[in-house]
Structures are given as structure tokens and as C-alpha cells.
N, C-alpha and C positions, 0 to 999 in steps of 0.2 A: 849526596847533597841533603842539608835538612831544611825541612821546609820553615815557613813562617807563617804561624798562627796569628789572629785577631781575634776580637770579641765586636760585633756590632755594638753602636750606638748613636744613640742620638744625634747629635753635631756633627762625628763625621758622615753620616748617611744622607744628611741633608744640607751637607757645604755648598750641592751644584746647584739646589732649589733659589730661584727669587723672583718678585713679582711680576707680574705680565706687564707690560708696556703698555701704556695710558688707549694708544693706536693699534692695542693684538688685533687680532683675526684668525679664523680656525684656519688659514692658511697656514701661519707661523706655526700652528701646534698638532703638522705632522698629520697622517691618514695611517690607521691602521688597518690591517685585512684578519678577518679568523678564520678556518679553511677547518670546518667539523659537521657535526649535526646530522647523522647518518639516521636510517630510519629507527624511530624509538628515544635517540639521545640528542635530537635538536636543543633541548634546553641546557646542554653543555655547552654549547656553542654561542647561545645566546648570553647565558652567561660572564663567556669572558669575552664577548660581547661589551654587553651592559658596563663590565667593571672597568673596561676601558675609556669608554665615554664617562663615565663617573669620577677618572682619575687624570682626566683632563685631556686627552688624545682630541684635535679638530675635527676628525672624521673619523667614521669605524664602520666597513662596513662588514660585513658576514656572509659570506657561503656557506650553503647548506645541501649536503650530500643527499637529503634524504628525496623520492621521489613527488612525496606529498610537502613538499618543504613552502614555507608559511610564505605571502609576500610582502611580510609585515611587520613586526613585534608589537601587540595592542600596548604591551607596558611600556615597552621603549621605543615609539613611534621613528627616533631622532635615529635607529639603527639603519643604516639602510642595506635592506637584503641582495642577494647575487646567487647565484651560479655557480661553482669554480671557476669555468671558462669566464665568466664575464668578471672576473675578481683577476685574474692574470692579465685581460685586455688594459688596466688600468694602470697607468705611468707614472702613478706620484703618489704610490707608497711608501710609507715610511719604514715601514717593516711588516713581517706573518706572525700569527699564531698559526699554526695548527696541531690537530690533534684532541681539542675537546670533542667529545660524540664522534670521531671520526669512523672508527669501526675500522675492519681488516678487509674489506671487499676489493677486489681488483681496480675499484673507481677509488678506492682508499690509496690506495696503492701508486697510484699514477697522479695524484694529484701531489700525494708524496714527493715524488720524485721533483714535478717543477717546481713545486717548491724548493726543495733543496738545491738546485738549478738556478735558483735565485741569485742575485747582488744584492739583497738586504738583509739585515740584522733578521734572523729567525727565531722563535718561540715553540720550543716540540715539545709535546707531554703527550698525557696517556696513550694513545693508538700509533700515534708517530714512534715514538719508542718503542712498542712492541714489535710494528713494522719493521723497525730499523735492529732490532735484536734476530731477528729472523730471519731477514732478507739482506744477504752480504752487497748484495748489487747499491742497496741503501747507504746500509754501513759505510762502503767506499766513496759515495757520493758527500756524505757527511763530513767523512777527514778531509775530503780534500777541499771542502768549501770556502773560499775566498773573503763573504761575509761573516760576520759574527754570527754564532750558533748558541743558544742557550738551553739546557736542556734540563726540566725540571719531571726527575722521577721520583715517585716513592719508593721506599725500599724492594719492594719486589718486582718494580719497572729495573730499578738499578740492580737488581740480580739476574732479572734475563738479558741485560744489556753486558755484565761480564759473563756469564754462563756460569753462575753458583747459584746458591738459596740464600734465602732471606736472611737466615739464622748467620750465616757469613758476611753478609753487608753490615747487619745492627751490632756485630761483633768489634766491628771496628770502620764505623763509619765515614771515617775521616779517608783512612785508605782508600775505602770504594770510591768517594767523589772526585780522591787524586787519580783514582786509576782510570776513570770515564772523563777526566779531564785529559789527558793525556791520549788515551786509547781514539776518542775523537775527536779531538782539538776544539775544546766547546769550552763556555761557562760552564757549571756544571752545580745545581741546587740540590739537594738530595734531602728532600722532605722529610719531616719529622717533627721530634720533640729535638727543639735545639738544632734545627734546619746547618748544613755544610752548604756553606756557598765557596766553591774552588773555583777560583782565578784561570791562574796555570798549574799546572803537577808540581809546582813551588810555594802558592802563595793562596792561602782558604781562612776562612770565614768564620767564626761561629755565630749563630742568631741569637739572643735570649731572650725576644718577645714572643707572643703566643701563649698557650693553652690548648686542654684538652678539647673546648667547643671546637677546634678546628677539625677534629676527626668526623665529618661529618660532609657526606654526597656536594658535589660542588665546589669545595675549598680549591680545591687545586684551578678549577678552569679560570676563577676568579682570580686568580695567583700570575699566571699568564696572561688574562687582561693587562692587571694592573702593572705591567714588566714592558708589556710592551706600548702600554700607555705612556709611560716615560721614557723611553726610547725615542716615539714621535715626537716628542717635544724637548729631544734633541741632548739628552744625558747619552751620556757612553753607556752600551751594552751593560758593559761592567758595574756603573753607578747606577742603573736600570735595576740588574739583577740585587744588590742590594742594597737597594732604597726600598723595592718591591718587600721584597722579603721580609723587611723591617717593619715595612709600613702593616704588612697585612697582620703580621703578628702581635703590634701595639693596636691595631685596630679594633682584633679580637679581646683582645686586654681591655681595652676603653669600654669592647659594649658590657664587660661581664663586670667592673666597678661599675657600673651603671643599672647591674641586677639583673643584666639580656644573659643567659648562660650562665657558666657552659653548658649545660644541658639544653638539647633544641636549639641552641644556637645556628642560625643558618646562613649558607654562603650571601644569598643576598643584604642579610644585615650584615654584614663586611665589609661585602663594598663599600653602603651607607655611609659607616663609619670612617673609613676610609679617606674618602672624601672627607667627612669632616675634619679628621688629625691631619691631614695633606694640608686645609687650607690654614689649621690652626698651626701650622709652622712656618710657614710660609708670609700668614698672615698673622699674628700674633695677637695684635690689636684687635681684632676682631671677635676675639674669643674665642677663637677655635677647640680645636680639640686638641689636647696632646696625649704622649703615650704612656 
């Protein structure tokens, strides 16, 4: 069978976006959960954290794996921190991230699992992945998962996840995202220059927004905020996965016309912007930002 290419862009990316309703409430726009932040990489977690609440999610809160884990974010007070366990107690999620800061420890591991145990749309990147490359018992938990699974690796996430090198994923990157699409029955992002977003093992994506500032500590957790930021407020996985994608890469675009970057360019000024091009399409009249 052969598959069918796109090119993202603008208008179709943002058909499902439109104004909140005179009457919203952060009820209507969805609770997100991030499940990361092991000891030393708490501010992965916070991260796509932050860029969730920035990109519109009514609720976000965060669990943090680490033992000295903060009960607070001084900068994003509006976070509200957890536990694992007490992030699971919770009944009116919209959807998970995990995987920012999570780390490979045995508590990695198991949190893993309920997670993927889940009925809601999930967001796995850095640790989750490698987990899930490693550990078959994951792996099978993954294909057979009932919710929506999005799974956003860079090239050498997605080389321990088929069991090749790197040099074989960038070789023909398109393949890889059909094959991790397929292999676990997921959305399937496959970071980069010119980011692969596959559908099904039929149907993928090209991105053509973005820049080199994005190669830089952060990008990615902020990338999983902002995915499952729109998720909670009720886009399909799939229009989630790339509106995200779009967004963060005209994001990156907007701050470096603007003289930010690429060089030092940093995850948090993303988000920022983010936000801005999100409201300036949505909201036009306002003067937002566009890409």
C-alpha cells in the first residue's frame, strides 16, 4: 500500500481552534496530569507543566518523582503539585504526560505502567520511551492500549524503540515514524528538523515550521505540555498532535524574527510565544502573533 503525505500548515492546523464562550470556566478546558521530575530533572516536569497551562489546559497538575520534590512552583504558583499516587486518585483528567525528568528507577517504572493502564489520551517522551524500548512487559501494555497514545521521540528515542542507530532512523525518517506507528499503535512524532508526524502506518505529516534554536535542553518537555494542552480542551489526539507541532515550531520562528535566537534561544521563551501565536489565531483582532 502507499502511504499519503502532507505538508502542515496553517489553516488546516487550526480549523478546530475557536473562541471560548462568553460563559467558559476551567472546567470546560479539560485537567491535565505530568507524571516526571525524578531527583535532579524536576524542571522537565515543570516545564511541560508550565507550557500546558500557557497553552490553555484549565487545570495542570504535576507529580514529581523526586524525594525532595517542591510543594510549589514559586514561578508558576497556578501549577498545582502531587505525588504520583495522589495524581491517579484523581477522576477528571483529561489526559497524562509522562516522561519529562522521569528517570529509569523502579518508581519510574511502575508509574509507568498505570499510566499506560489508563482510558485517557497519553503523552510519552524521553524516560517513558526508553522504558518502554527496554522493558517488553511496557511495550505490550502500549500496543494493546484502548486510549489514544502519542508518542514524541527524537531520533535516538526512536532508534532504541525499533532496535537500530540513529544513523538508520535520519536515513529515512519517514519509514521510522511509519514503523513506531504501526509497531505500537500510537500517533507517532518523530522530532527533528522537519518533525514526521504519522497518523497511522498509512497516513504522516511533514512540519515546516521551526529552527535550529530548538535544539536546546527543554524543547521537547514543552512540546508534550503544549499536545496535551489541546487535547484537554477537547481537539482529537490527532488535531492535538499537530496543531502542537505547528504551533511550537512557528513559535520558535516568531521569537527569532523578533531577534530572540536562535542562538540561547530557550524552552521557556516558547511557550511564551506560544501562547502568543495560539491567541493571535484564534483571536486575530487582537493582534496576536502569527507564524
Amino acid at each position: 500500500m502507499e502511504t499519503t503525505a502532507h505538508l502542515l500548515n496553517q489553516p488546516f492546523v487550526t480549523t478546530p481552534l475557536k473562541p471560548r464562550p462568553a460563559d467558559c470556566h476551567k472546567g470546560l478546558l479539560g485537567s491535565v496530569g505530568i507524571i516526571g521530575g525524578a531527583a535532579s530533572m524536576i524542571g522537565a516536569a515543570l516545564l511541560a507543566g508550565r507550557a500546558a497551562l500557557k497553552c490553555g489546559a484549565g487545570r495542570v497538575y504535576v507529580a514529581l518523582l523526586a524525594d525532595d520534590a517542591p510543594t510549589v512552583d514559586p514561578q508558576q504558583p497556578e501549577l498545582m503539585l502531587r505525588s504520583p499516587a495522589q495524581l491517579f486518585e484523581l477522576k477528571h483528567l483529561s489526559t497524562l504526560v509522562i516522561g519529562p525528568g522521569l528517570g529509569q528507577s523502579s518508581a519510574a517504572i511502575h508509574w509507568l505502567q498505570q499510566a499506560l493502564a489508563s482510558g485517557i489520551p497519553l503523552v510519552l517522551d524521553a524516560d517513558a520511551l526508553n522504558l518502554i524500548a527496554v522493558h517488553s512487559v511496557l511495550a505490550d501494555s502500549l500496543q494493546h492500549r484502548t486510549a489514544a497514545s502519542i508518542l514524541t521521540p527524537h531520533p535516538a528515542e526512536a532508534a532504541r524503540l525499533l532496535g537500530c542507530n540513529t544513523d538508520a532512523v535520519q536515513q529515512d525518517r519517514v519509514r521510522a515514524a511509519l514503523a513506531l506507528t504501526q509497531r505500537f499503535r500510537s500517533i507517532v512524532v518523530l522530532k527533528g528538523a522537519g518533525s514526521i508526524c504519522a497518523l497511522t502506518e498509512l497516513d504522516w505529516f511533514i512540519n515546516p515550521t521551526g529552527n535550529p534554536g530548538l535544539s536546546s535542553a527543554g524543547m521537547g518537555d514543552v512540546l508534550s505540555g503544549m499536545i496535551a494542552a489541546l487535547i484537554a480542551q477537547q481537539l482529537s489526539p490527532q488535531q492535538a498532535a499537530l496543531l502542537g507541532v505547528y504551533l511550537h515550531g512557528a513559535a520558535a520562528d516568531q521569537l527569532v524574527q523578533q531577534g530572540i535566537g536562535p542562538i540561547g534561544l530557550t524552552a521557556s521563551e516558547v511557550m511564551d510565544a506560544a501562547r502568543q501565536v495560539l491567541n493571535g489565531w484564534i483571536y486575530p483582532a487582537n493582534g496576536g502573533g502569527t507564524s
